[in-house]
N, C-alpha and C positions, 0 to 999 in steps of 0.2 A: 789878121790873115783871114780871107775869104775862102770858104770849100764849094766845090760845085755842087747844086743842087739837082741830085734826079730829074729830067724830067716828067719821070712817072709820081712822084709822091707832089711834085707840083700841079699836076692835072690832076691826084686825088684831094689835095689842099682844095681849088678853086670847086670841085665835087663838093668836097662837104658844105663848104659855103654857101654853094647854090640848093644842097638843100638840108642845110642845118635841121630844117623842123621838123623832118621826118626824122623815122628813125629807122634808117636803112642799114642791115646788115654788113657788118665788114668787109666780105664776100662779096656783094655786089661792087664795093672798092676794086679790089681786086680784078673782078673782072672787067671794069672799066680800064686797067690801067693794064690788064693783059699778064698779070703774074699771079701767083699761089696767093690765099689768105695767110699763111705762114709765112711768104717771103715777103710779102709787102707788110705785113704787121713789124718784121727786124726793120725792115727796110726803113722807114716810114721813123720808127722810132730812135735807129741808129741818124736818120737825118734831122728830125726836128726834137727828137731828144722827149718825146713823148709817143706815148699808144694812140693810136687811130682815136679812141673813145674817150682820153681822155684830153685829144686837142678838138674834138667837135664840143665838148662837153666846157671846155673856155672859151667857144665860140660862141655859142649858144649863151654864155655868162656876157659876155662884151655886147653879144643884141640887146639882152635883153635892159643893161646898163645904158647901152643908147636912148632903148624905148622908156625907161625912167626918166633919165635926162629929160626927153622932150616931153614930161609930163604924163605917160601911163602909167596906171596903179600897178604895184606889183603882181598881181593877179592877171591882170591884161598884158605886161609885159613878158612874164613868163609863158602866159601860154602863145602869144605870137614869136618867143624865141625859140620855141619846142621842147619846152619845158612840158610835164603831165601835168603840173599841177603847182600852185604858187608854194606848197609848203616843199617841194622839189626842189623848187631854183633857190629858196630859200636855208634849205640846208647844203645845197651847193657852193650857193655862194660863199657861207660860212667858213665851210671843211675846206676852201681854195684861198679864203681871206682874212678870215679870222674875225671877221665884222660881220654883224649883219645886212642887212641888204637896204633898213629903216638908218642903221648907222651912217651908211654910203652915201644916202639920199641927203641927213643930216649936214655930212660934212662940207660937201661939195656943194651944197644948195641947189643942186640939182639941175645944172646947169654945164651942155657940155656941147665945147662948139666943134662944130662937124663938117667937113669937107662934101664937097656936091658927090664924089667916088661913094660917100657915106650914108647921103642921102638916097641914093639909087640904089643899095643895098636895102637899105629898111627899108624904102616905101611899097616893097610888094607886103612887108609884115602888119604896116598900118593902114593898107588900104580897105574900106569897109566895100560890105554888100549891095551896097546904096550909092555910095563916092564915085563921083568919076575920076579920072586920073587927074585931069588939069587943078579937078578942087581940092585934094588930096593932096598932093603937091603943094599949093598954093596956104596949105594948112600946115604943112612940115617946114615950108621955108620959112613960111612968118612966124613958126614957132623957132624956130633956130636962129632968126635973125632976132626976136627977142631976146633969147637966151643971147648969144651973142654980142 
């Protein structure tokens, strides 16, 4: 059985997403979506069954597991997932998995294939100072299509 979803904790879902790496106060949620910090914090949690902080905070675990995947150090993928700092996402990831984040990489070989919706999420995370878009791209596809 299917429950309807808000459409206000749905516009602050696709918010966090868009900007997982900051670290934008709850409140500014809130006022995106036009309700109290109090009632969108129930709201939010009675719907997806977690706190505003701590579904950005497995979001921000799921990028930066992408950004492993296609090959950046833990240290690099942390911090483009909006983590502070690698020994952060690394205790995160723990306290959320029970493994470490070297175990993760261990298991799976580090290899995780990814839908192009997926790739147009990361590649504002991977794109450098120097890269253009088309090379940058052309470096996440042929890494995924390896991995792949």
């Amino acid at each position: 059985m299917f429950r309807e979803i808000d459409p206000r904790v749905i516009e602050v879902v696709r918010h966090i997403q868009q900007t997982a790496t900051f670290n934008l106060p709850v409140a500014s949620f809130a006022e995106k979506a036009g309700l109290s910090r109090s009632y969108l914090e129930k709201l939010f949690k009675a719907q997806t069954g977690l706190p505003i902080t701590r579904y950005r905070l497995r979001y921000r675990i799921y990028l930066a597991a992408i950004l492993l995947g296609m090959g950046y150090s833990i240290t690099d993928a942390a911090l483009r997932a909006g983590f502070a700092s690698s020994s952060h996402f690394s205790r995160t990831y723990r306290a959320l998995t029970g493994e470490t984040a070297s175990q993760m990489l261990l298991k799976s070989g580090a290899e995780i294939l990814m839908e192009h919706r997926v790739l147009r999420l990361i590649l504002p995370l991977v794109r450098g100072a120097g890269d253009s878009d088309e090379e940058e791209e052309e470096r996440v596809v042929g890494t995924t299509a390896i991995a792949g």
